[in-house]
SEVEXNU-159460 format. One record per residue (C-alpha): z, y, x; residue number from 0; residue in one letter. Coordinates in steps of 0.1 Angstrom, whole numbers. Each point is the difference from the previous one (the first is absolute). Example, Ala and Ser with C-alpha at 12.3 -4.5 7.8 and 13.67 -1.06 7.14 Angstrom:
<sites>
+-------+-------+-------+-----+--------+
|    c3 |    c2 |    c1 | num | residu |
+-------+-------+-------+-----+--------+
|    78 |   -45 |   123 |   0 |      A |
|    -7 |    34 |    14 |   1 |      S |
+-------+-------+-------+-----+--------+
</sites>
This chain:
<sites>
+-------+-------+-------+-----+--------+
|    c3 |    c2 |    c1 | num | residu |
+-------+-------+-------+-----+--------+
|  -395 |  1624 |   183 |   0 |      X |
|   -19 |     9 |    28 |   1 |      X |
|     9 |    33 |    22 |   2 |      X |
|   -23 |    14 |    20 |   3 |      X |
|     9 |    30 |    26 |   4 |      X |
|   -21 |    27 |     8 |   5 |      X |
|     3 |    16 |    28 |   6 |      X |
|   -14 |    35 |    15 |   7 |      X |
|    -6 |    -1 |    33 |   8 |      X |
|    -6 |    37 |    14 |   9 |      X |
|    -4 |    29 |   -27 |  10 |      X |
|   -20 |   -17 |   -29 |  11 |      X |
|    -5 |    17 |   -37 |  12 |      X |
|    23 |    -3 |   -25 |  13 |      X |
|   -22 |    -1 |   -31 |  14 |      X |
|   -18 |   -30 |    20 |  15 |      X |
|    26 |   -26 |    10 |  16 |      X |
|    13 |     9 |   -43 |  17 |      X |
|   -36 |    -8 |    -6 |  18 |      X |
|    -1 |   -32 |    19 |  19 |      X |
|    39 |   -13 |   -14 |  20 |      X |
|   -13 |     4 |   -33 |  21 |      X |
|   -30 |   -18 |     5 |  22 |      X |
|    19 |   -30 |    24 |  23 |      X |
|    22 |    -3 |   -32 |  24 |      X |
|   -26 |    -1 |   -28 |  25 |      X |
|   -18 |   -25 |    20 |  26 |      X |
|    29 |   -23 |    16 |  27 |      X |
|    20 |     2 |   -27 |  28 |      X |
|    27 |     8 |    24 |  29 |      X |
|    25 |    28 |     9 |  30 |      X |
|   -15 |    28 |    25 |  31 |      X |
|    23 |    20 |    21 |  32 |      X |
|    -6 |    29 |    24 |  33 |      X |
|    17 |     3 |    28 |  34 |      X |
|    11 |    26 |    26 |  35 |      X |
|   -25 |     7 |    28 |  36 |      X |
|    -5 |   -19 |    31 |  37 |      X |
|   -12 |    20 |    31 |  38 |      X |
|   -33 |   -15 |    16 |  39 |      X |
|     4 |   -22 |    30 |  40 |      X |
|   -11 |    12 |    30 |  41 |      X |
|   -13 |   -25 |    14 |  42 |      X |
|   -19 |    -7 |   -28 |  43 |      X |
|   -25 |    30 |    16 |  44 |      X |
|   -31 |   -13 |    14 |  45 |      X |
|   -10 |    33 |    24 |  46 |      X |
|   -33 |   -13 |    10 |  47 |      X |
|    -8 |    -9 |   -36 |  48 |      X |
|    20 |    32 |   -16 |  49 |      X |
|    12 |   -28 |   -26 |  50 |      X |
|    27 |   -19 |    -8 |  51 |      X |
|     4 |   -34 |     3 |  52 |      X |
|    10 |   -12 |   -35 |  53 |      X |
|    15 |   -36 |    11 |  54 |      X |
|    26 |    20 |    23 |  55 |      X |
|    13 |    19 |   -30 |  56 |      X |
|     4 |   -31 |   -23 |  57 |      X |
|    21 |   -16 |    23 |  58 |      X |
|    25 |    36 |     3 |  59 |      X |
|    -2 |     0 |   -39 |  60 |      X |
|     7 |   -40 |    -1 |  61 |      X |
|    39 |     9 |    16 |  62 |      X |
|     1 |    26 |   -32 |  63 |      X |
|    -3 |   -32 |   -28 |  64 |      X |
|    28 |     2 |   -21 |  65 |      X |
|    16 |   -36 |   -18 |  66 |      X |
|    -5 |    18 |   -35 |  67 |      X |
|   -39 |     4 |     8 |  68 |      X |
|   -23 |   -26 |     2 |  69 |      X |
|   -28 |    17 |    13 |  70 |      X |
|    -2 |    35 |    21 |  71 |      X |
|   -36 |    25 |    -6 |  72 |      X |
|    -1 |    26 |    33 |  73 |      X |
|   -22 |    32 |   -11 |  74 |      X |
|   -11 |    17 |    30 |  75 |      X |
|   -23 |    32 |     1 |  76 |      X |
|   -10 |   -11 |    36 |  77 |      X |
|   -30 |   -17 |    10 |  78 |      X |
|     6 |   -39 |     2 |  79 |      X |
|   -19 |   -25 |    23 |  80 |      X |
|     0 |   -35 |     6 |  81 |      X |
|    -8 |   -11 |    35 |  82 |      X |
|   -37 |   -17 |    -7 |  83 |      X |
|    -9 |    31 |   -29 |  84 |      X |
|    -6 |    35 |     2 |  85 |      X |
|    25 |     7 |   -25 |  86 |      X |
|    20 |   -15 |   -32 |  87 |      X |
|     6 |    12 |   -30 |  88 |      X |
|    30 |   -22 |    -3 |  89 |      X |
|    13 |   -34 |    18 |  90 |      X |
|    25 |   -26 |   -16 |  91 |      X |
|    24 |   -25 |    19 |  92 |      X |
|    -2 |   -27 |   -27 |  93 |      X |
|    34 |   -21 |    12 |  94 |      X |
|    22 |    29 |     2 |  95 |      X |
|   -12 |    18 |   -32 |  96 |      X |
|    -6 |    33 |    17 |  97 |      X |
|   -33 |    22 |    -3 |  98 |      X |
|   -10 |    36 |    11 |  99 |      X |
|   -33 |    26 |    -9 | 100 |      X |
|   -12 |    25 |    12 | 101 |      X |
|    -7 |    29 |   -21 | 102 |      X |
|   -19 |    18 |    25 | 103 |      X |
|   -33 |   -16 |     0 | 104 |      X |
|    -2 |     0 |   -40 | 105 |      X |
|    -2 |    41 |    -5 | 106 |      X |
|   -33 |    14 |    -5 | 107 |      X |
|     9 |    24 |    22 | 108 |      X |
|     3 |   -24 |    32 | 109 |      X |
|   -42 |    -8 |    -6 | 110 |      X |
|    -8 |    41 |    -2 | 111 |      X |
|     0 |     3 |   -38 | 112 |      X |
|    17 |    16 |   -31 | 113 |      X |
|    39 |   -10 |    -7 | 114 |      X |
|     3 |   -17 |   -30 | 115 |      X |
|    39 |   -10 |    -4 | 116 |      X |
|    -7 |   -22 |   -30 | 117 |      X |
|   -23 |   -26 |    19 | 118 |      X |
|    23 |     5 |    31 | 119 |      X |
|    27 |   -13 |   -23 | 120 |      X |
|   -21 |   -24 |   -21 | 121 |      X |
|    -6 |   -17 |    42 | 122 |      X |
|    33 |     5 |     7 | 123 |      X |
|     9 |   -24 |   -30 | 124 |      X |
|   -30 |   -28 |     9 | 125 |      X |
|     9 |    -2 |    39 | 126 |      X |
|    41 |    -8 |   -10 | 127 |      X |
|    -8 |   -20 |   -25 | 128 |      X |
|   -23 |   -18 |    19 | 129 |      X |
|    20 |    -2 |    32 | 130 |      X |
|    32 |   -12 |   -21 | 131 |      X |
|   -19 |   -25 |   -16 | 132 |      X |
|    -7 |   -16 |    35 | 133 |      X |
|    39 |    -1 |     3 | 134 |      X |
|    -3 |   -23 |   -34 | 135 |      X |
|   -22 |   -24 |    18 | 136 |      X |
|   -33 |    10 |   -10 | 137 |      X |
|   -29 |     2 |    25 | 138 |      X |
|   -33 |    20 |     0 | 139 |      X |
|   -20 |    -6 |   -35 | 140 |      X |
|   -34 |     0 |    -2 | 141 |      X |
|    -1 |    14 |   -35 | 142 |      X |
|   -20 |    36 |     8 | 143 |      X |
|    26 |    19 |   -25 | 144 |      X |
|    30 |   -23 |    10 | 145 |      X |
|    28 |    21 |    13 | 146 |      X |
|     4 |   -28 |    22 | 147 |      X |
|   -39 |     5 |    12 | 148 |      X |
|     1 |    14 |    40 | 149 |      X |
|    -3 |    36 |     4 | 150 |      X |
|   -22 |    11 |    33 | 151 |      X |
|   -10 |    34 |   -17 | 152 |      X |
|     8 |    21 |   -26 | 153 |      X |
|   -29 |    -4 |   -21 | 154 |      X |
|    15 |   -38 |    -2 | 155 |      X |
|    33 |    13 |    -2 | 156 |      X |
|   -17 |    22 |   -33 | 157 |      X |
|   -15 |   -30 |   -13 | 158 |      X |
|    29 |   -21 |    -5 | 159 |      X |
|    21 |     2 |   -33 | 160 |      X |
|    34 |     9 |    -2 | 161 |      X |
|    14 |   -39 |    -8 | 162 |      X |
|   -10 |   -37 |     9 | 163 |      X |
|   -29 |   -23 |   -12 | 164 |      X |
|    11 |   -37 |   -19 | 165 |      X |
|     5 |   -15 |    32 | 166 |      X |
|    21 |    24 |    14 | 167 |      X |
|    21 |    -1 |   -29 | 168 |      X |
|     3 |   -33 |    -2 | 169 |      X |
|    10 |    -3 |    34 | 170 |      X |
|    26 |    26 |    -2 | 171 |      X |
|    11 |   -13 |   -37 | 172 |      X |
|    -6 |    30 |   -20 | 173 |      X |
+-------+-------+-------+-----+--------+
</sites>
């Protein structure tokens, strides 16, 4: 059976990494573990950009990988960014099974507007299950609602269901 890790990195909320195992479970049909929390690199702190560069971190949480877990899931409330973007929501490293997301970027709260804890949580749940899934091999799907589909906004982020299309699950074998 598959084991995937998850793994808060910095001060992250409780009720949202239990969201996210549950949902990583359902979906993989695997075992989801949480586990203590790793402090944020560093040097993973872009000062000119006031980010942090998400590729930086995988590789700290790629020395954490247990041999019971197949795959690791970082949760960071941080915000992430990959050298070319503005920002990520999340980043896999497909080879070594690892992913991280950011939580930061998917509050209302970060865009000037209302909380509202249960879409916060409902993409929580889309950006790790979509990030893992990259860590099973599957790429960018052009299916609109795919989990798999790309997210560059939260309105597309919004759009997306909570599981795969056909091809996607055929891929993955589910």
């Amino acid at each position: 059976m598959t084991k995937i890790l998850i793994v808060p990195i910095g001060s992250v909320d409780l009720e949202v990494l239990k969201n996210i195992a549950l949902a990583l479970e359902k979906i993989f049909h695997c075992r989801a573990t949480l586990s203590k929390e790793m402090t944020i690199p560093e040097e993973s702190f872009n000062y000119v950009r006031k980010q942090h560069n998400s590729t930086i971190i995988l590789e700290k949480i790629k020395i954490l990988k247990p041999r019971n877990s197949n795959k690791i899931l970082g949760v960071t409330d941080v915000d992430l960014y990959f050298p070319e973007l503005n920002f990520v929501f999340g980043e896999a490293n497909i080879s070594s099974g690892i992913s991280i997301i950011s939580l930061t970027r998917l509050r209302q709260e970060f865009y000037g507007l209302r909380p509202d804890k249960r879409l916060f949580i409902e993409r929580s749940v889309k950006e790790a299950i979509h990030e893992v899934g990259h860590t099973y091999g599957l790429s960018h799907c052009p299916h609109q609602k795919c989990i798999m589909h790309f997210s560059n906004t939260l309105r597309e982020t919004d759009i997306k269901g909570p599981g795969f299309c056909t091809d996607c699950r055929k891929k993955l074998g589910i």
